[in-house]
LOBAKE-772307 format. One record per residue: residue in three letters; x, y, z of N, C-alpha, C, O in turn. Coordinates in steps of 0.05 Angstrom, whole numbers, plus 5000, padded with zeros to 4 digits. Atoms other than C-alpha are relative to their C-alpha. Layout:
BEGIN
alaXYZXYZXYZXYZ
...
***
This chain:
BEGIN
unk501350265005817998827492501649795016504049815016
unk498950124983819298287538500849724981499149644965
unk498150215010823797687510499349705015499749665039
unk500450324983821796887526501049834992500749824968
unk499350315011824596257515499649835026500149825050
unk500950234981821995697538501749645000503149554982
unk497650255005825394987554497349765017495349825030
unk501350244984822394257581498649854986497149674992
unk501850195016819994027520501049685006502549615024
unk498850245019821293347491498049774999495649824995
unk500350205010819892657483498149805031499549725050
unk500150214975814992197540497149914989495650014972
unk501550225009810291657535496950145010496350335023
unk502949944991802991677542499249955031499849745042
unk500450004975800291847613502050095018501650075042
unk497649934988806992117634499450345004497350464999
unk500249735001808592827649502150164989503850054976
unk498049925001812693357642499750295004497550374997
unk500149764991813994077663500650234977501550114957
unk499549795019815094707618501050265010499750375028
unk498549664980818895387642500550214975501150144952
unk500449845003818595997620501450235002500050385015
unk498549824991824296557623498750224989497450184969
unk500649785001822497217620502250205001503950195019
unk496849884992827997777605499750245020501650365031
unk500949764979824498297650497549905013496749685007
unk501650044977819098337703496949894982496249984960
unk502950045015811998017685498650115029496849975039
unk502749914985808298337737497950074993496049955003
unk502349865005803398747705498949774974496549774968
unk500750185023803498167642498349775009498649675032
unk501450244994798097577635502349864981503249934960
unk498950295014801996977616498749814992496549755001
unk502150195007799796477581501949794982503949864969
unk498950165021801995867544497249914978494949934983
unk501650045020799195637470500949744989503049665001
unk499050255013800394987430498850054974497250234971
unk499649935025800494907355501249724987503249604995
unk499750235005800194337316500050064962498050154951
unk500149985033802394337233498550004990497449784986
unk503350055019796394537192498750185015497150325003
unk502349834976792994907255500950225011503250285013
unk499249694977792695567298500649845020500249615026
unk499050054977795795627353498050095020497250325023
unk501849874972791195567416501250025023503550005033
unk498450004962790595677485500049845012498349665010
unk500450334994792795167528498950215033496650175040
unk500249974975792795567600500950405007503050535005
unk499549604982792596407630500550055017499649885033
unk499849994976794596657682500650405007502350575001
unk500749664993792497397708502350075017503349905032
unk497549844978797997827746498650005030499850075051
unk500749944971793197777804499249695001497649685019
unk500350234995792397007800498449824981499249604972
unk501650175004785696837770502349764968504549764956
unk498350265024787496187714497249994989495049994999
unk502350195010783695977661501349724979503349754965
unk498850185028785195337613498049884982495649924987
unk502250075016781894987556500149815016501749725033
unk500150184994778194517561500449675012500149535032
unk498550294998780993867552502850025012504049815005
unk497749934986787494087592499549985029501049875046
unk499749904969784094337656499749735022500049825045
unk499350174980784193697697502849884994503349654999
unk497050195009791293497676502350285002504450285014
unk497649815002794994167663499550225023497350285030
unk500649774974796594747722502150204981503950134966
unk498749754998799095407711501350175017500150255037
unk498049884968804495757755501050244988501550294965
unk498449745010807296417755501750075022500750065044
unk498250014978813596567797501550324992503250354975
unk500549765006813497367802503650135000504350334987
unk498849974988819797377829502449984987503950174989
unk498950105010824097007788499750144955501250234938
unk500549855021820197247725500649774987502449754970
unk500950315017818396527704497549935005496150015024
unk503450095000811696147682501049755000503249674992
unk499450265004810595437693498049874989495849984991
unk502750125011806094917656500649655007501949494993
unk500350304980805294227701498749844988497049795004
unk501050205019802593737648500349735002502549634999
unk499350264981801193077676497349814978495849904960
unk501350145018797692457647499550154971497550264961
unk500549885041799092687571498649764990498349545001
unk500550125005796092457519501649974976503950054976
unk498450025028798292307446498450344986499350424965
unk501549795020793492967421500950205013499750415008
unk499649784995797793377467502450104986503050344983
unk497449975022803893297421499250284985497050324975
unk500749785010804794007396502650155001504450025011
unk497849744987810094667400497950145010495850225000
unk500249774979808795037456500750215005503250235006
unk498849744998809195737468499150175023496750165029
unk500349914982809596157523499250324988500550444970
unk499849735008806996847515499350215031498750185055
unk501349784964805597537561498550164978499350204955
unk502249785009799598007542500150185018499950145042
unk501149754987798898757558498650124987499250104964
unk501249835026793899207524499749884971500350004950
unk500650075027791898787469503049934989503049814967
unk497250095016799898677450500149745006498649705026
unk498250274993802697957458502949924985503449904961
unk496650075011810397777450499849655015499049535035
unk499550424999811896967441502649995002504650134996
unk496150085001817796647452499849654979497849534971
unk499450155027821096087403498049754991497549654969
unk500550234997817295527428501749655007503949604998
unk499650194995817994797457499449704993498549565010
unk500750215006817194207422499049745025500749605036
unk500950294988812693637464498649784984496849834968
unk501050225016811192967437499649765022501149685039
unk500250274979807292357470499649874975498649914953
unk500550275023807891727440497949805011497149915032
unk502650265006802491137444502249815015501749575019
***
């Protein structure tokens, strides 16, 4: 099972950005990556996917603002989150899918303020 922790959370104003990374303790080649967010009270959704051969998908309300990166090499994911809003405030989680399994890592607290 592959091991993640993720870092880049924190604290930025409304319309700002901020980046998210992704360690991986072994190779994600054959893994879809993906990050989720999760807000007290709620499931955790999807924010953004990303296939071992490229394709991306994200939700909705993300996909003009958030990008998805995968750096094969390194065996890191990235999540490029630009003009936030206040409803993106959440923990974030990075995960990898094979076969129906998924392993998460601890999560990243992000918060926009008003």
């Amino acid at each position: 099972q592959v091991q993640l922790v993720e870092s880049g959370g924190g604290l930025v104003q409304a319309g700002g950005s901020l980046r998210l990374s992704c360690a991986a303790s072994r190779s994600i080649n054959p893994l879809v990556m993906g990050w989720y967010r999760q807000t007290p009270g709620n499931q955790r959704e999807l924010v953004a996917r990303m296939s071992s051969f490229g394709s991306k998908n994200y939700a909705d309300d993300v996909k003009d603002r958030f990008s998805i990166s995968r750096d094969n090499v390194k065996n890191m994911v990235y999540l490029q989150m630009n003009r936030l809003k206040v409803e993106d405030t959440a923990v974030y989680y990075c995960a990898a899918e094979r076969d129906g399994s998924r392993s998460w890592g601890q999560g990243t607290q992000v918060t926009v303020s008003s």
